[in-house]
Each structure stands twice: as structure tokens, then as C-alpha cells.
Residue frames as a rotation matrix with the C-alpha (Angstrom) as fourth column:
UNK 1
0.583 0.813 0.000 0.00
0.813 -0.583 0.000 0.00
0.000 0.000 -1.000 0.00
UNK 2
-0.150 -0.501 0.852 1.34
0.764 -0.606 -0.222 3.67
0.628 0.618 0.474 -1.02
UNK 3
0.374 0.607 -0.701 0.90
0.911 -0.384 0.154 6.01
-0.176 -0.696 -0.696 1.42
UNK 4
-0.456 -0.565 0.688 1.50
0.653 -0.737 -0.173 10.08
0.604 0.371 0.705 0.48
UNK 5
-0.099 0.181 -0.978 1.40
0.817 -0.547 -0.184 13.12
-0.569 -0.817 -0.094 2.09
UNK 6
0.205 0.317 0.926 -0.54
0.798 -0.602 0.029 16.17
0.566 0.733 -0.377 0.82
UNK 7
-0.368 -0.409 -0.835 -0.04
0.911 -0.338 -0.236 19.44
-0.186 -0.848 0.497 1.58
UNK 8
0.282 0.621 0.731 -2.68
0.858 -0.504 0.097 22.64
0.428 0.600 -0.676 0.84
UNK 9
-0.692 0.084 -0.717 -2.40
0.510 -0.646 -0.568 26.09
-0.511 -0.759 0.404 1.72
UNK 10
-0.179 0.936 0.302 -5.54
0.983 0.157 0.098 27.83
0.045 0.314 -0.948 1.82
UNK 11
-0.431 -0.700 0.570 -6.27
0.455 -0.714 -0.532 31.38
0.779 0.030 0.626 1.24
UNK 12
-0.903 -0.338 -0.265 -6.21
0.338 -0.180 -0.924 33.60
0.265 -0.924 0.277 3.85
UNK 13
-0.669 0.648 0.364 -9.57
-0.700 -0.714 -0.016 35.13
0.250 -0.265 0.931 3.49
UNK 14
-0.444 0.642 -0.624 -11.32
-0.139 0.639 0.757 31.97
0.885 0.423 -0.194 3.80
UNK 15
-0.184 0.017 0.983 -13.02
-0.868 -0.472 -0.154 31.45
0.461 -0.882 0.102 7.12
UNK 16
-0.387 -0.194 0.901 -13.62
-0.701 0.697 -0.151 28.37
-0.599 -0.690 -0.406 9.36
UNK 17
0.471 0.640 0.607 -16.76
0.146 0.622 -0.769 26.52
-0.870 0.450 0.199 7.75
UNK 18
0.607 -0.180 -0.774 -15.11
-0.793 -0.068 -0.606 27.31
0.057 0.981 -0.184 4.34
UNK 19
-0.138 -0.973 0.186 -12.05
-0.981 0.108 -0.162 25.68
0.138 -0.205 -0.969 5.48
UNK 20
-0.466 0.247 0.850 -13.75
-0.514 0.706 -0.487 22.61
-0.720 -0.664 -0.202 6.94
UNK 21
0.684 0.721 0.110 -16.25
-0.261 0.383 -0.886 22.42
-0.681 0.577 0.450 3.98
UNK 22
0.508 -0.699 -0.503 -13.02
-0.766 -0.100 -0.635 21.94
0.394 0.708 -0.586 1.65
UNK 23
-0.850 -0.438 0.293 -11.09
-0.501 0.843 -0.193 19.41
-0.162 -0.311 -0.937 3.92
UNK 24
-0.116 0.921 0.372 -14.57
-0.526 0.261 -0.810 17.81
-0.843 -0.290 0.454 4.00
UNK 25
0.875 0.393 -0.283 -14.83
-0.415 0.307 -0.856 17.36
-0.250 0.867 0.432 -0.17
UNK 26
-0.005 -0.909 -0.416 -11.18
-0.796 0.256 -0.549 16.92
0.605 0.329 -0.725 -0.90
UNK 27
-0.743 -0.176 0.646 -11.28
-0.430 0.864 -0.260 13.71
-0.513 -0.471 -0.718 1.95
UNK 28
0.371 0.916 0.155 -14.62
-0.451 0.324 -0.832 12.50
-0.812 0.239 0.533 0.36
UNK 29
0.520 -0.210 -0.828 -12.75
-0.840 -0.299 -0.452 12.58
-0.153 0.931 -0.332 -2.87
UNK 30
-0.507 -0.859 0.074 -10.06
-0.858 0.493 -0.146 10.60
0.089 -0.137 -0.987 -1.75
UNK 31
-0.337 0.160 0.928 -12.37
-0.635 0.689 -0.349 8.07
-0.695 -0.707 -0.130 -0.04
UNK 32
0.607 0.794 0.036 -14.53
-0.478 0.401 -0.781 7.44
-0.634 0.457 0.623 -3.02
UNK 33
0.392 -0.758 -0.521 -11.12
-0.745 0.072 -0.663 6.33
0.540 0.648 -0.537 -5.10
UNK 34
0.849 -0.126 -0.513 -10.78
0.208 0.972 0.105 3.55
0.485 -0.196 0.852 -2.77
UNK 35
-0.274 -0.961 0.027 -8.04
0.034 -0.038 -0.999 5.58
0.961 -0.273 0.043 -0.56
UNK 36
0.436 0.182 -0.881 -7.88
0.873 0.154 0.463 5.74
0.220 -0.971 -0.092 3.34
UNK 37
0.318 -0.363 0.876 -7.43
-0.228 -0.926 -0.301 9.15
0.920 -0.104 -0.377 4.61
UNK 38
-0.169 -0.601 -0.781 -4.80
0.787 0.395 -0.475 8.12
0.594 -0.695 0.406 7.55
UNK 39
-0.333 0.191 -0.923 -4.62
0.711 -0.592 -0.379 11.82
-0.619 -0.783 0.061 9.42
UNK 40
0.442 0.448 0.777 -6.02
0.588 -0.799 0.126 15.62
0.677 0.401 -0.617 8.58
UNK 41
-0.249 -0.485 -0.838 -3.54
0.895 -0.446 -0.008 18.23
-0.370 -0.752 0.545 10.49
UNK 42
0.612 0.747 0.259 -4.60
0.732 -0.659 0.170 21.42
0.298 0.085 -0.951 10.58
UNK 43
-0.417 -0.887 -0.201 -1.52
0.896 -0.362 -0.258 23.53
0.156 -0.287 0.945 10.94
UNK 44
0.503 0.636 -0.586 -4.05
0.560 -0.756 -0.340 26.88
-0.659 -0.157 -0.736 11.07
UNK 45
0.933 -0.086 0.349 -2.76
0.155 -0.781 -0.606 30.34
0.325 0.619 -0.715 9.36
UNK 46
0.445 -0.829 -0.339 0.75
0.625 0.016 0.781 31.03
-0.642 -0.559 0.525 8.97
UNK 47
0.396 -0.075 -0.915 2.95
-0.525 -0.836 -0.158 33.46
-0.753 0.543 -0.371 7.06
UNK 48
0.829 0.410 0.381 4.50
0.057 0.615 -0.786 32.76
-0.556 0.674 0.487 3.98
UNK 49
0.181 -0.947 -0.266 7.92
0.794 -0.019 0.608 32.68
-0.580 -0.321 0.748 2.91
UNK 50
-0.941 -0.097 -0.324 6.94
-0.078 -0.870 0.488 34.86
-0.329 0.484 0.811 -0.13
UNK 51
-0.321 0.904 -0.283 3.76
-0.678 -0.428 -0.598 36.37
-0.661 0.000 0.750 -1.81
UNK 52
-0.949 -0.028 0.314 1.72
0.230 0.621 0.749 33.86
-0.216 0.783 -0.583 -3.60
UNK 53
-0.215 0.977 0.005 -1.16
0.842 0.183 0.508 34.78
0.495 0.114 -0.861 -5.39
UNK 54
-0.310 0.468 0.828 -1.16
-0.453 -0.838 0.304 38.68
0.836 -0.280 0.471 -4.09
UNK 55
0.908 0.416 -0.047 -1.51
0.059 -0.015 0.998 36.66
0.415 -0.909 -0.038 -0.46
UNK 56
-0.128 -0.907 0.402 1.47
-0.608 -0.248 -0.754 37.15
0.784 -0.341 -0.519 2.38
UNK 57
-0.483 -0.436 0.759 -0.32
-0.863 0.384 -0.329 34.38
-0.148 -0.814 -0.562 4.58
UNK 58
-0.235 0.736 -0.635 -2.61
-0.607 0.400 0.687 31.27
0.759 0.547 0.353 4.27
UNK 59
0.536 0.125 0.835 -4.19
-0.600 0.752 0.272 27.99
-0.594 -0.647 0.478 6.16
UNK 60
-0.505 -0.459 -0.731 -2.03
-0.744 0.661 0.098 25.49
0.438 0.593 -0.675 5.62
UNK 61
0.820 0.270 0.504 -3.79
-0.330 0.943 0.032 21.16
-0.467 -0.193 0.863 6.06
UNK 62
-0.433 -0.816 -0.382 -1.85
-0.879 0.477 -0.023 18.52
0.201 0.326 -0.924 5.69
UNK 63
0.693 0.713 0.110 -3.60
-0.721 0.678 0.146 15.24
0.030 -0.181 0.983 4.61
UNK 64
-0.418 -0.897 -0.146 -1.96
-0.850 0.329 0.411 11.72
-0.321 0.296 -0.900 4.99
UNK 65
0.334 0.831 -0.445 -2.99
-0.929 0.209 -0.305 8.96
-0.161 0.515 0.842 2.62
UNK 66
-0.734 -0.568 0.372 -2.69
-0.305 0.766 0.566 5.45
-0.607 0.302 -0.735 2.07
UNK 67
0.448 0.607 -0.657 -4.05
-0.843 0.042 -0.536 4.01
-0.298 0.794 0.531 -1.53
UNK 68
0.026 -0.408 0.913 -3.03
0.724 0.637 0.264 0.82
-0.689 0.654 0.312 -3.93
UNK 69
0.223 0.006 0.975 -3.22
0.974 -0.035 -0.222 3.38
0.033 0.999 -0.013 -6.50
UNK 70
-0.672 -0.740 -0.026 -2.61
0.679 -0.630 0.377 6.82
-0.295 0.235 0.926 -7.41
UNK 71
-0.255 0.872 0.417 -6.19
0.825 -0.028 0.564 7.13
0.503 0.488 -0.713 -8.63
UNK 72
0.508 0.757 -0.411 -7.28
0.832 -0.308 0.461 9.20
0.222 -0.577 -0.786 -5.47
UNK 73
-0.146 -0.750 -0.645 -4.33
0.604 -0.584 0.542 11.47
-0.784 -0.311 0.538 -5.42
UNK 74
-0.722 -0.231 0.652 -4.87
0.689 -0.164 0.706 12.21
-0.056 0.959 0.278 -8.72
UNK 75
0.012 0.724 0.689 -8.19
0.647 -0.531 0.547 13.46
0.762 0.440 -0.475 -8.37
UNK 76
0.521 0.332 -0.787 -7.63
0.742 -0.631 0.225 15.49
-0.422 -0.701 -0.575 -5.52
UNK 77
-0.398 -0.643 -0.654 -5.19
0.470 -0.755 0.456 17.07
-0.787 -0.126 0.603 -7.20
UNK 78
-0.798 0.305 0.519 -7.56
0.541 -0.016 0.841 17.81
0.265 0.952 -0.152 -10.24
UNK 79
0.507 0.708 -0.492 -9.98
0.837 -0.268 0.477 19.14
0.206 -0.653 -0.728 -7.53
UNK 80
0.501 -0.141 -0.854 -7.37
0.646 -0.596 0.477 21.66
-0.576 -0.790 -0.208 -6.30
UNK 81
-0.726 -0.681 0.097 -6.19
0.510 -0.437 0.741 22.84
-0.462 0.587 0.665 -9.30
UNK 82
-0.363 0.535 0.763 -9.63
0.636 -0.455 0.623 24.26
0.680 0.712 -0.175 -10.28
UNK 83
0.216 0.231 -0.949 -9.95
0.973 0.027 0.228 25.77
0.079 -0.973 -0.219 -6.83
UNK 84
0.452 0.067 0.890 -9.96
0.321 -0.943 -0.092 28.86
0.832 0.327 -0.447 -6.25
UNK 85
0.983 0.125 0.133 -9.40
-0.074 -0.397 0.915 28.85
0.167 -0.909 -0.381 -2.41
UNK 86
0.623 -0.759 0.192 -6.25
0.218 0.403 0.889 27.07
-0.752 -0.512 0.416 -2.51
UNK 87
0.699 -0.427 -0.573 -3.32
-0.606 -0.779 -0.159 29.18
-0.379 0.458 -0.804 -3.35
UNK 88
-0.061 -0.995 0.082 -0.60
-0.964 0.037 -0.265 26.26
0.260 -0.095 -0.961 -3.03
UNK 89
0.811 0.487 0.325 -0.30
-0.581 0.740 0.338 22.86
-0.075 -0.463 0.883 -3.17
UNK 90
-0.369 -0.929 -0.010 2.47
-0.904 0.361 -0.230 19.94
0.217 -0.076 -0.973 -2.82
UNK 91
0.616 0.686 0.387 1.95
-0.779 0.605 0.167 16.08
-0.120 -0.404 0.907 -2.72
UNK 92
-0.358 -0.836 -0.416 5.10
-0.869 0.461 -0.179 13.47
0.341 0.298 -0.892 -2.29
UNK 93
0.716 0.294 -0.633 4.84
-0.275 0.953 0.131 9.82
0.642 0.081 0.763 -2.15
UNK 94
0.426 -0.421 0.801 6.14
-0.869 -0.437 0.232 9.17
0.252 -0.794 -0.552 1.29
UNK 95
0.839 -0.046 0.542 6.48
-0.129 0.951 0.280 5.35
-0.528 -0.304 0.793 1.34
UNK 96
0.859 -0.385 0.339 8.85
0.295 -0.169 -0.940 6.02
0.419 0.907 -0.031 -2.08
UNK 97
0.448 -0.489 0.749 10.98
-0.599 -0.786 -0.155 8.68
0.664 -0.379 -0.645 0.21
UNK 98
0.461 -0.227 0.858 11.65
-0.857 0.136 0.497 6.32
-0.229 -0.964 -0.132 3.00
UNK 99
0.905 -0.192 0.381 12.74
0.315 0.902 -0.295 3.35
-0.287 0.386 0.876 0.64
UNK 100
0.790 -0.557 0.257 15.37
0.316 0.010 -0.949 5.49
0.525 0.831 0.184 -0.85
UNK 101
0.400 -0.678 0.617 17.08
-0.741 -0.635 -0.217 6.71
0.539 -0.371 -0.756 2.09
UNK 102
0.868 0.090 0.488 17.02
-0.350 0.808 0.473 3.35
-0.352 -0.582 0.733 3.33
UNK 103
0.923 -0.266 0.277 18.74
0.383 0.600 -0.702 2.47
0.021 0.755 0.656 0.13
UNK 104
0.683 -0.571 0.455 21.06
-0.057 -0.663 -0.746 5.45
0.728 0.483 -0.486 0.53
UNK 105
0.642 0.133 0.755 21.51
-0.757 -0.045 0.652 4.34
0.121 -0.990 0.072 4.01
UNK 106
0.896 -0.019 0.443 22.72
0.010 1.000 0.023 0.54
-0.443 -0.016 0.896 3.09
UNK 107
0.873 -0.337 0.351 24.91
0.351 -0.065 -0.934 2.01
0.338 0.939 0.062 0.52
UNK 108
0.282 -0.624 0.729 27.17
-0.662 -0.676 -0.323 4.37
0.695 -0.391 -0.603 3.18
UNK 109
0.652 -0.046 0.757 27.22
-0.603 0.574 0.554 1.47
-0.459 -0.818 0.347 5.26
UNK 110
0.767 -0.387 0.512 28.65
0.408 0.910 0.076 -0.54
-0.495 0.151 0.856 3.05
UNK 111
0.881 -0.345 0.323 30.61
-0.017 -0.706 -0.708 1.83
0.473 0.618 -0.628 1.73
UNK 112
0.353 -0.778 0.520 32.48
-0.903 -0.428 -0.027 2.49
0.243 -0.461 -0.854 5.20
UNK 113
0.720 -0.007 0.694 32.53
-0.297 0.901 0.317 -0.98
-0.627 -0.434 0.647 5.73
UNK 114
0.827 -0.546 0.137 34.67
0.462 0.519 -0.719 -1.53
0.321 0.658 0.681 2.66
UNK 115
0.301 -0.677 0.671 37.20
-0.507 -0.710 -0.489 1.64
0.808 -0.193 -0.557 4.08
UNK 116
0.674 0.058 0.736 37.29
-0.739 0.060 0.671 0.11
-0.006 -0.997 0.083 7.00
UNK 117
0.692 -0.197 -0.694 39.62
0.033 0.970 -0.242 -2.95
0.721 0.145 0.678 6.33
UNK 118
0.742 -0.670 -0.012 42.10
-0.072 -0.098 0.993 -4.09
-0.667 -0.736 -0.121 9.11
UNK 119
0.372 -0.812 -0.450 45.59
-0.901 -0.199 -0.386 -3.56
0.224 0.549 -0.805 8.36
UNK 120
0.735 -0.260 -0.626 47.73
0.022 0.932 -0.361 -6.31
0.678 0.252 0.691 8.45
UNK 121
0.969 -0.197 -0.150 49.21
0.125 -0.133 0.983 -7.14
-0.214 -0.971 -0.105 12.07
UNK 122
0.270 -0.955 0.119 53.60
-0.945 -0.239 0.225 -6.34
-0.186 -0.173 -0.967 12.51
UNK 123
-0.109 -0.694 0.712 54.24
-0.541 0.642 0.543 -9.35
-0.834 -0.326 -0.446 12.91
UNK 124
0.577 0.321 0.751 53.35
0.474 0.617 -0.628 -11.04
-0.665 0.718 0.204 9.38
UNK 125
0.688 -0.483 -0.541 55.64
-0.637 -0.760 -0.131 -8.89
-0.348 0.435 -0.830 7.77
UNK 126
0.777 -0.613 0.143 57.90
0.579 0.785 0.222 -10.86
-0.248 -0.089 0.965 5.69
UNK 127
0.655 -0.730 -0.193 61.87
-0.547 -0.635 0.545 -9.73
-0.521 -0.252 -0.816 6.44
UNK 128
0.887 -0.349 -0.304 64.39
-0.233 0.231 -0.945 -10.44
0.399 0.908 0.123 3.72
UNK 129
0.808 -0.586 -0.065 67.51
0.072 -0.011 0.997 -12.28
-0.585 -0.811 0.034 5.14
UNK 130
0.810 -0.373 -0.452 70.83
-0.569 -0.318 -0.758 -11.81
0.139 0.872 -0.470 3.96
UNK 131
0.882 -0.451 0.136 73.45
0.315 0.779 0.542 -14.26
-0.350 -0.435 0.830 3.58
UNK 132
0.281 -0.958 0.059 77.56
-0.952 -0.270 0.146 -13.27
-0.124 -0.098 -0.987 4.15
């Protein structure tokens, strides 16, 4: 199972029940696509790093999903791209993310593991004799 993390920011002028009535359709969405909305964080209004959309703050949600497919991601994002409300969106495939750092993870291990060889002890030296 796939599991991704969305991220909306909403604009600022919007007020509670707007806010709610949007998380509300955009989880419906998901559900009906056969996905499992996992959490719904609600991070409230915050500033922005720069102006987007002629706004300087928004509501940011953050949704997390697990799906077999892509289907339900898809259409939210197809949902939020005709939106007006939402200024800003962002959606990464989190199960994806955590495989590769694993991978990147296994790799540096073995990596230092290969630096790492022991040296070879004094005494195994072999000492050339010389015959007079």
C-alpha cells in the first residue's frame, strides 16, 4: 500500500466553515477512489515565505494517505487545481521517500565498511635475510 502526504495552503480570506467544507470534499474525494485518509492536520494560518497569489499568509492542512493506487491522489489534485481557495499545493509519495534513504543508508554502510579494512598485524611482515 502507497501512502503520500498532501499538503494545501488555503487562502487567507477563507473562514472556518469554508475551510472545513473543503477538507470535508477533498477527503470525500479521496475516499470514493478507494483511498484511506490516515490523518487531517490542521496547521491553522501562517505566514508565507513569499507572496503567492497577491496573499502574504494562508491555512495550511496537511492530509496523509494510504491508496493501492494513485487514482485518489490524482483526483484530488484535479480538484485543487480548479480551486480557487487554494493558493498552493504539494503532494510526495512518502512510502517512495523512506525506501530510498534506506537504500542510501545501506549504501554508506557498506561503503564504510569496505574503508574500514584491518591492516595487516607487525608481525606477518615478511623480512628479507641476507646471507655473508
Amino acid at each position: 500500500m502507497r501512502e503520500y502526504e498532501a499538503i494545501f495552503i488555503l487562502a487567507p480570506t477563507l473562514d472556518e466553515e469554508q475551510i472545513q467544507t473543503i477538507i470535508d470534499s477533498l477527503s470525500q474525494a479521496a475516499e470514493e477512489r478507494g483511498a484511506e485518509v490516515a490523518n487531517v492536520d490542521r496547521w491553522g494560518r501562517r505566514r508565507l515565505a513569499f507572496p503567492v497569489k497577491k496573499h502574504t499568509d494562508g491555512h495550511y492542512v496537511i492530509y496523509t494517505l494510504r491508496a493501492d493506487s494513485n487514482h485518489a491522489v490524482r483526483e484530488m489534485e484535479r480538484r485543487v487545481k480548479v480551486s480557487d481557495s487554494i493558493i498552493r499545493f504539494l503532494t510526495i509519495r512518502v512510502d517512495l521517500e523512506r525506501k530510498r534513504a534506506a537504500g542510501r543508508k545501506r549504501k554508506k554502510e557498506r561503503r564504510k565498511t569496505e574503508t574500514e579494512t584491518p591492516a595487516p598485524a607487525e608481525g606477518s611482515k615478511s623480512r628479507e635475510t641476507s646471507h655473508a
